[in-house]
HTML snippet that shows the backbone in 3Dmol.js (N, CA, C, O; Angstrom):
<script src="https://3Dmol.org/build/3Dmol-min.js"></script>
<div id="view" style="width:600px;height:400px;position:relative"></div>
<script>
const pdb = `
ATOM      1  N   UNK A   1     112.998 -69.910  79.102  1.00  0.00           N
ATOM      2  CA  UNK A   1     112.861 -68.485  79.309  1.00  0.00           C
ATOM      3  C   UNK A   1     114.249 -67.878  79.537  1.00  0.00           C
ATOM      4  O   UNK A   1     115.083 -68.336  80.318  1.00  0.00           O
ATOM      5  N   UNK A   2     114.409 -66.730  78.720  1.00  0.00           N
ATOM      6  CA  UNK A   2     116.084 -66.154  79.003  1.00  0.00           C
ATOM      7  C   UNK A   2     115.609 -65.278  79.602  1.00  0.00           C
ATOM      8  O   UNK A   2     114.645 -64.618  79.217  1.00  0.00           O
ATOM      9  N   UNK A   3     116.476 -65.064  81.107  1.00  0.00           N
ATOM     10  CA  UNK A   3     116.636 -63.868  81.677  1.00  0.00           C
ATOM     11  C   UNK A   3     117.633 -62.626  81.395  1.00  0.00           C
ATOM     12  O   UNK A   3     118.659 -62.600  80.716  1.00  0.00           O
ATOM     13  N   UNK A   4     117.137 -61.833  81.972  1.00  0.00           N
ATOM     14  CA  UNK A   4     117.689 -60.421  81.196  1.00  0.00           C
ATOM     15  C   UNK A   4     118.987 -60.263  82.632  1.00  0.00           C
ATOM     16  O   UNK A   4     118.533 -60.257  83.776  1.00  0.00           O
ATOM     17  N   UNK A   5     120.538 -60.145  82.430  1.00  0.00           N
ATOM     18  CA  UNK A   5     121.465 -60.408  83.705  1.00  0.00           C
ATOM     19  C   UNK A   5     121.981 -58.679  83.385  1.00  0.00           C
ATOM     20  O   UNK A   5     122.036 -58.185  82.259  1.00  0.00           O
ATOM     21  N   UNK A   6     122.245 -58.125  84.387  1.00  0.00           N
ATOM     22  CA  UNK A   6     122.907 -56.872  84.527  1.00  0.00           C
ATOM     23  C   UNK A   6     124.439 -56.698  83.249  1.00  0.00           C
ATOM     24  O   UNK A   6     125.273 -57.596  83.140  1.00  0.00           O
ATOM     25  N   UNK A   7     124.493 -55.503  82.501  1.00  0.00           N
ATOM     26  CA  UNK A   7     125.987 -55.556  81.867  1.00  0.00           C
ATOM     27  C   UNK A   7     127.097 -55.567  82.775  1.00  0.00           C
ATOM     28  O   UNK A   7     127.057 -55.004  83.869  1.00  0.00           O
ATOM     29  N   UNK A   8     127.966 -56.123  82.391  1.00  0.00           N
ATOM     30  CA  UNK A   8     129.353 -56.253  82.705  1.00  0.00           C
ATOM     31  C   UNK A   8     129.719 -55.399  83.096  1.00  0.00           C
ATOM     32  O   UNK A   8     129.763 -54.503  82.253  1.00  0.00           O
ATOM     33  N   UNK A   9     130.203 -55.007  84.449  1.00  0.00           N
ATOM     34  CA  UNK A   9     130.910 -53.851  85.189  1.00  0.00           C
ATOM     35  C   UNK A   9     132.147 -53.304  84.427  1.00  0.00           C
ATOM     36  O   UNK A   9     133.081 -54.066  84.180  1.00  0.00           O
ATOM     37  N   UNK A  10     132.172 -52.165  84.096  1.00  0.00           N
ATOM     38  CA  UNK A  10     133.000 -51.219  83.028  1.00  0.00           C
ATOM     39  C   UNK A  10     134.312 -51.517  84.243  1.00  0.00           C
ATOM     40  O   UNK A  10     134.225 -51.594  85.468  1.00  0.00           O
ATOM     41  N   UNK A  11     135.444 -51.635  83.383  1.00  0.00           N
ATOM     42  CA  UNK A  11     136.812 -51.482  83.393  1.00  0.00           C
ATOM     43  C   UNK A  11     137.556 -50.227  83.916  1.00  0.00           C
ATOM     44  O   UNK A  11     138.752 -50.266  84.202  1.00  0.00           O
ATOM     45  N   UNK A  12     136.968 -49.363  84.003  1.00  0.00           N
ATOM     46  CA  UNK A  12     137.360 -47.485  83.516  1.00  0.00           C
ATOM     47  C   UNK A  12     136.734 -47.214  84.870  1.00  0.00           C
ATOM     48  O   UNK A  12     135.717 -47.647  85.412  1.00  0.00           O
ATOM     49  N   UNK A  13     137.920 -46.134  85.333  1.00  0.00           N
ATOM     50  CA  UNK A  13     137.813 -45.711  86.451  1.00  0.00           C
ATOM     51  C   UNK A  13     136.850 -44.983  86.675  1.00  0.00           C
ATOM     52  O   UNK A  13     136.224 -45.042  87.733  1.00  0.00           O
ATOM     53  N   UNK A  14     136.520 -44.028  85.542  1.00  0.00           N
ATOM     54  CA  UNK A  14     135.085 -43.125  85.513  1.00  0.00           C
ATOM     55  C   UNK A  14     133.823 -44.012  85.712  1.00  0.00           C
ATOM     56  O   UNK A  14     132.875 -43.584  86.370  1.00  0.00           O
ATOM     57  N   UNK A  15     133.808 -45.324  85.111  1.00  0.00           N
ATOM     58  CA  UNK A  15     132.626 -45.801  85.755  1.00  0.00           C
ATOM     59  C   UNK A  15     133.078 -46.568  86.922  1.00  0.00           C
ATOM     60  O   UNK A  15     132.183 -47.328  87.291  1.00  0.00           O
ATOM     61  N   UNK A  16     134.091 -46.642  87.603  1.00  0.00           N
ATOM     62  CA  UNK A  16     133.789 -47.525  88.811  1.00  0.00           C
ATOM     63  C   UNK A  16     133.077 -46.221  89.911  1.00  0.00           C
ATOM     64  O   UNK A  16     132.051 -46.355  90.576  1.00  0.00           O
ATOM     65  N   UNK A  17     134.242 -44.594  89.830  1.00  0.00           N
ATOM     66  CA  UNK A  17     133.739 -43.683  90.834  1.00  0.00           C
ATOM     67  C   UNK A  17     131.762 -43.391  90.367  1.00  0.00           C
ATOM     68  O   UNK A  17     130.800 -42.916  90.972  1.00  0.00           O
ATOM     69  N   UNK A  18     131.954 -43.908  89.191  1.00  0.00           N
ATOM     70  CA  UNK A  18     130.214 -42.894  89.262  1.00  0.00           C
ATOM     71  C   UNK A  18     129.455 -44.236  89.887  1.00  0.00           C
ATOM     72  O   UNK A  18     128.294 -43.912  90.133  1.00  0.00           O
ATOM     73  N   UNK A  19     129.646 -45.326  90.157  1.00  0.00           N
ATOM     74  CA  UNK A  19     129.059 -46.848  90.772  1.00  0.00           C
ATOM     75  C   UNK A  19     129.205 -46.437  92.480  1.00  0.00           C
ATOM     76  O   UNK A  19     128.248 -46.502  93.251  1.00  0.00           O
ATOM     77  N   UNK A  20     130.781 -45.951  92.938  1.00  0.00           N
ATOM     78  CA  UNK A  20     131.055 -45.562  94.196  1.00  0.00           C
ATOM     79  C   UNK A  20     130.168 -44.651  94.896  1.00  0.00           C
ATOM     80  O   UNK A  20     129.682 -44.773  96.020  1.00  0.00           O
ATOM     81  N   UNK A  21     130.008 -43.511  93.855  1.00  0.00           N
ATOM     82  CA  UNK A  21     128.960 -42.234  94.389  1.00  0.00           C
ATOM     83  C   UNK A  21     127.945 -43.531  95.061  1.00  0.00           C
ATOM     84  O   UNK A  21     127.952 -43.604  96.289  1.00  0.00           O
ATOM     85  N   UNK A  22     127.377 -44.199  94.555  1.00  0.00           N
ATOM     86  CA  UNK A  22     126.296 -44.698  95.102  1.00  0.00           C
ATOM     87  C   UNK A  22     126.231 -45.482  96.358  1.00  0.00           C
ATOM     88  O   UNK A  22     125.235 -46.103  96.729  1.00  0.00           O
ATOM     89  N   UNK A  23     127.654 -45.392  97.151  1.00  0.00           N
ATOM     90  CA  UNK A  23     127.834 -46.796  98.028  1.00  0.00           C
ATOM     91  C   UNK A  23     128.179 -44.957  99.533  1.00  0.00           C
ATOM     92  O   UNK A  23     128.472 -43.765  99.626  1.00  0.00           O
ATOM     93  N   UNK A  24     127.775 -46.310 100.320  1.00  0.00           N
ATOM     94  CA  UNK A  24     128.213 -45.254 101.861  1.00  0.00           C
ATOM     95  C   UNK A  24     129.722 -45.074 101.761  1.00  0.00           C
ATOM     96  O   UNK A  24     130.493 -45.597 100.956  1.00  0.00           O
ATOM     97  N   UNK A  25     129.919 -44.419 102.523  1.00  0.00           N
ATOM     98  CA  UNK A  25     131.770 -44.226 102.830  1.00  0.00           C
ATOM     99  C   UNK A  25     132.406 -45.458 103.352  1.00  0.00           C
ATOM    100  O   UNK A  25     133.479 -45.734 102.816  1.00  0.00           O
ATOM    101  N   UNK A  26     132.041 -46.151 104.152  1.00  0.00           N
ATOM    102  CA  UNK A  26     132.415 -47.942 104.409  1.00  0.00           C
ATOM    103  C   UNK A  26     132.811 -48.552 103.438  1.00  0.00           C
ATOM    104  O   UNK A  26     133.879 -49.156 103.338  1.00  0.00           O
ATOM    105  N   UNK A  27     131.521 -48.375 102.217  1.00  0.00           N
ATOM    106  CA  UNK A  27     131.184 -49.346 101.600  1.00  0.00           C
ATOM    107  C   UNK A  27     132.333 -49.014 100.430  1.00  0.00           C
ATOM    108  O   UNK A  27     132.942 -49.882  99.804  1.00  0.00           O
ATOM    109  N   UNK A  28     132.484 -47.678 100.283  1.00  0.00           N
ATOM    110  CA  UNK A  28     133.525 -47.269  99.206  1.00  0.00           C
ATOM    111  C   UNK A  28     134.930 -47.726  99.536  1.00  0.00           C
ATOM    112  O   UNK A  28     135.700 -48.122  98.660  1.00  0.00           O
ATOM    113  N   UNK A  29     135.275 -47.658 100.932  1.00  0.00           N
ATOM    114  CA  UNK A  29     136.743 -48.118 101.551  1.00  0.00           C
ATOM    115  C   UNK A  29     137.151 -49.676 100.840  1.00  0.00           C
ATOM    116  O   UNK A  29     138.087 -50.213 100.248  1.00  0.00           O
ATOM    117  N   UNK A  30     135.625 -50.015 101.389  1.00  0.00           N
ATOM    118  CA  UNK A  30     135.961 -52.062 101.093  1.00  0.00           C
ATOM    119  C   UNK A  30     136.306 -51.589  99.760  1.00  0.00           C
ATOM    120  O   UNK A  30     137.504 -51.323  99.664  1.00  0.00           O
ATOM    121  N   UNK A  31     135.717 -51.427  98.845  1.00  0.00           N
ATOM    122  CA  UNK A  31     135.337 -51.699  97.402  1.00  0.00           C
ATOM    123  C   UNK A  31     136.908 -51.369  96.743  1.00  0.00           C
ATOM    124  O   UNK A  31     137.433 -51.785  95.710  1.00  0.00           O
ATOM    125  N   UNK A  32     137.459 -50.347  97.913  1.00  0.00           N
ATOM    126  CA  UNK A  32     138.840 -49.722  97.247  1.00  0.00           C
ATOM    127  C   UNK A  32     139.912 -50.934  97.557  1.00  0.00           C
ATOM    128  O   UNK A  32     140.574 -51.546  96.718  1.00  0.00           O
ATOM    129  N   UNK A  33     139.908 -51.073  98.649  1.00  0.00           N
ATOM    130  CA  UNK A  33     140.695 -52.094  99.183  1.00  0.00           C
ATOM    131  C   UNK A  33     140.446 -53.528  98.169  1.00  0.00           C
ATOM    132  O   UNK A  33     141.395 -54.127  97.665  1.00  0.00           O
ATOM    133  N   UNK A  34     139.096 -53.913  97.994  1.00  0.00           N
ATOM    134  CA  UNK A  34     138.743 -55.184  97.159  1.00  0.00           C
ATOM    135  C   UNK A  34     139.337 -55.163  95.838  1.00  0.00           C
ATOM    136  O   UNK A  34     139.696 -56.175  95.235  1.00  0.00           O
ATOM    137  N   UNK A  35     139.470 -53.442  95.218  1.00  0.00           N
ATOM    138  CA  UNK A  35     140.131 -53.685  94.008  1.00  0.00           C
ATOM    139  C   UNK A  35     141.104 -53.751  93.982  1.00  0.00           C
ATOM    140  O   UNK A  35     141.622 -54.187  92.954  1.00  0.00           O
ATOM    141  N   UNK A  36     142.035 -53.304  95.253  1.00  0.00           N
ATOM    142  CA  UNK A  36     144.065 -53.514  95.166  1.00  0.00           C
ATOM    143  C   UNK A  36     143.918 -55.059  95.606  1.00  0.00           C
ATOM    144  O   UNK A  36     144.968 -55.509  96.065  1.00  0.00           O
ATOM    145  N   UNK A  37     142.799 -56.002  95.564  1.00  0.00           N
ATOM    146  CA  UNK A  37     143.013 -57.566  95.312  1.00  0.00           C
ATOM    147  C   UNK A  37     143.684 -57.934  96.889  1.00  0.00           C
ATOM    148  O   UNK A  37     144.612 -58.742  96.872  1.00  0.00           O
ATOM    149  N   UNK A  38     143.297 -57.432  98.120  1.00  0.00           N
ATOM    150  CA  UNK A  38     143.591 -57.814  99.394  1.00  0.00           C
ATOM    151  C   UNK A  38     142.653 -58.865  99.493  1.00  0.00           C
ATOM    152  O   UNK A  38     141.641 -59.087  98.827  1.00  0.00           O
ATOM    153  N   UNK A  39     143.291 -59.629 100.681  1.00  0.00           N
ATOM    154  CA  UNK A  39     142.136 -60.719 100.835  1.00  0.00           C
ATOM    155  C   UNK A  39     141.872 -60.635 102.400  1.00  0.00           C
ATOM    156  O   UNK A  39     142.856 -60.473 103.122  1.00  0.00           O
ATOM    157  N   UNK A  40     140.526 -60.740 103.013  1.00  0.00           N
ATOM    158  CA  UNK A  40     139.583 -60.805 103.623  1.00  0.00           C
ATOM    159  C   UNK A  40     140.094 -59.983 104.960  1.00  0.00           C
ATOM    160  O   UNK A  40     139.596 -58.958 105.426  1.00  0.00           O
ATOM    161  N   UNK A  41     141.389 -60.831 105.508  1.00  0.00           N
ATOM    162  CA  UNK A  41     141.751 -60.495 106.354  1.00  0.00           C
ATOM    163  C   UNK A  41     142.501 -59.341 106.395  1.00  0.00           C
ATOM    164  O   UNK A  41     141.906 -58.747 107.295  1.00  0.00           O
ATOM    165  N   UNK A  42     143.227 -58.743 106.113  1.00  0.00           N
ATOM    166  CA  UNK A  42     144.221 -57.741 105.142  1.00  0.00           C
ATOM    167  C   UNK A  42     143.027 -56.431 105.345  1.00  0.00           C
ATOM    168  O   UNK A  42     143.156 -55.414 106.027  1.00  0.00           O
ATOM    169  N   UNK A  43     141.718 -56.906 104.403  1.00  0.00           N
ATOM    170  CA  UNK A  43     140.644 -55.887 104.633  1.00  0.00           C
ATOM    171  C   UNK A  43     140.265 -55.735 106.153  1.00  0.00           C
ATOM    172  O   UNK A  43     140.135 -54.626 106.670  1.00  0.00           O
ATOM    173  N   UNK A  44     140.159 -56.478 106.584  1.00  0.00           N
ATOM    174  CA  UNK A  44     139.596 -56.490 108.188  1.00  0.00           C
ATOM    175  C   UNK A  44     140.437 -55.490 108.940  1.00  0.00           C
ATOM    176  O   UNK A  44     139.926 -54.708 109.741  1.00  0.00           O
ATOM    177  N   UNK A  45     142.007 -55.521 108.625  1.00  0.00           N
ATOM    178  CA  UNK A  45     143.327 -55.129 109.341  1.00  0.00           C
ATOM    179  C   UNK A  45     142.863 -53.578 109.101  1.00  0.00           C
ATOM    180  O   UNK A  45     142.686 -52.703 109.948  1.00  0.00           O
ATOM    181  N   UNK A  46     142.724 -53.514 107.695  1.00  0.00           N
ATOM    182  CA  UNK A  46     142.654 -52.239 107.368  1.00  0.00           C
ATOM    183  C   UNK A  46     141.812 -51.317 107.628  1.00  0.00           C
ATOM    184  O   UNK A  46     142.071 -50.141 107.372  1.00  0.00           O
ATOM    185  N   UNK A  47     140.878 -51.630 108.079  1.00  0.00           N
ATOM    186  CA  UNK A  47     139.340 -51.088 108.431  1.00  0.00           C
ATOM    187  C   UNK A  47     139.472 -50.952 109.420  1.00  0.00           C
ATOM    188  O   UNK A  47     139.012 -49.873 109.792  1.00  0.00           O
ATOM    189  N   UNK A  48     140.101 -51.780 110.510  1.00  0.00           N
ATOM    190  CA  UNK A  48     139.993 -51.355 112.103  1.00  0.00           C
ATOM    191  C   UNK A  48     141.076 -50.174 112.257  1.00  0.00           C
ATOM    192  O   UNK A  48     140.874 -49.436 113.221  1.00  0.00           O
ATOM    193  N   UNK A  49     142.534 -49.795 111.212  1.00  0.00           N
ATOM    194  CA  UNK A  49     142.659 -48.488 111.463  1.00  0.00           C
ATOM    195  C   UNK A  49     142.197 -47.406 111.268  1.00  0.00           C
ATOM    196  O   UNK A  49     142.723 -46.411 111.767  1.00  0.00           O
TER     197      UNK A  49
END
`;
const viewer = $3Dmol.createViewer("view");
viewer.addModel(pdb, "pdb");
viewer.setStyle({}, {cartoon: {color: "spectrum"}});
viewer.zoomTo();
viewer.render();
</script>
């Protein structure tokens, strides 16, 4: 049985903000921070300012 898997997250900034609209304000911070490629801790640092 083949399952049907979500498309490939678009490249293009227009579709990452119209994906963002959908996330809380938290959730948009991480996601920003996750894409300048910080790692875990770095995010943590950044969030508590």
């Amino acid at each position: 049985m083949v399952q049907e898997s979500e498309p490939a997250p678009s490249a293009t900034d227009g579709a990452l903000l119209e994906k963002l609209e959908l996330l809380s304000r938290r959730e948009q911070e991480v996601a920003l921070l996750v894409r300048k490629q910080l790692t875990n801790k770095e995010i943590a640092q950044e969030l508590v300012l």
